[in-house]
Phi, psi and omega in degrees: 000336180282348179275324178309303225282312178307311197289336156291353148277007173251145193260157219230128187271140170308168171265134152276137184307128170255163194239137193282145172294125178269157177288143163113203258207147162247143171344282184299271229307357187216050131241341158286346143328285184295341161291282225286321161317302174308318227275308194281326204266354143324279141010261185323305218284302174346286143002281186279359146286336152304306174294325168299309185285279191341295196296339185278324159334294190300310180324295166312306164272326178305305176300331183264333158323299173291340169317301205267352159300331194266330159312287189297341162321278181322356194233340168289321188267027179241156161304144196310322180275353160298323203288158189212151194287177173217117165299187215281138163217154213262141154250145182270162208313342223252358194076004186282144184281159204205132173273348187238031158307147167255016155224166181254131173241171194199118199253136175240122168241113154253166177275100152285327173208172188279018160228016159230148174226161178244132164265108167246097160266123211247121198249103165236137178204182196293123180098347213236111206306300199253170169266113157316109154273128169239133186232174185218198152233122139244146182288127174244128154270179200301191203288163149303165186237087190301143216246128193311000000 
């Protein structure tokens, strides 16, 4: 009987009520969303602003490179005892001198022994921290020769 008597005694609690869980998202979780989202999105556009100033930096250069390469070519096919410094001229992307050009160019030869000279051409333009310089060694062979 005591085991009846037990199993009828025990008090048996009410259940509590529980409140069904709603689906979705709470305030702070989804302001620290939108924080950590600003956050990336922030980020990139930074990113592709650096990179957009990269390319135009490289762009830039890339064009006063060929400038004064194409220059120093052209300076290469003259005669050797003709060549000279050259003062600041103004030039266009293609290197053709320009008077509304946006870059400068500019030729320095100095004489290292009397049949060698160093050719240096030198390029600055718009975005470009330094002037690109490109040099050469040219050989003078005997003297020119005036020719009938």
């Amino acid at each position: 009987m005591m085991s009846a008597f037990r199993r009828s005694s025990r008090r048996t609690t009410p259940s509590r009520t529980r409140r069904p869980r709603r689906a979705g998202f709470s305030l702070v979780a989804l302001m620290v969303a939108m924080v950590l989202l600003g956050t990336g999105v922030m980020a990139i556009a930074a990113a592709q602003a650096s990179s957009l100033r990269a390319q135009t930096d490289a762009t830039a250069r890339t064009i006063a490179l060929a400038a004064a390469r194409g220059y120093l070519e052209e300076l290469r096919s003259r005669d050797p005892w003709t060549l000279d410094s050259e003062g600041s001229v103004s030039v266009d992307e293609r290197g053709r001198p320009d008077p509304n050009g946006r870059f400068r160019r500019w030729t320095t030869v100095t004489t290292l022994r009397t049949n060698l000279v160093r050719v240096d051409v030198a390029v600055e333009g718009p975005r470009l921290a330094a002037p690109v310089v490109v040099g050469t060694h040219v050989y003078r062979g005997a003297a020119a020769v005036a020719r009938p």
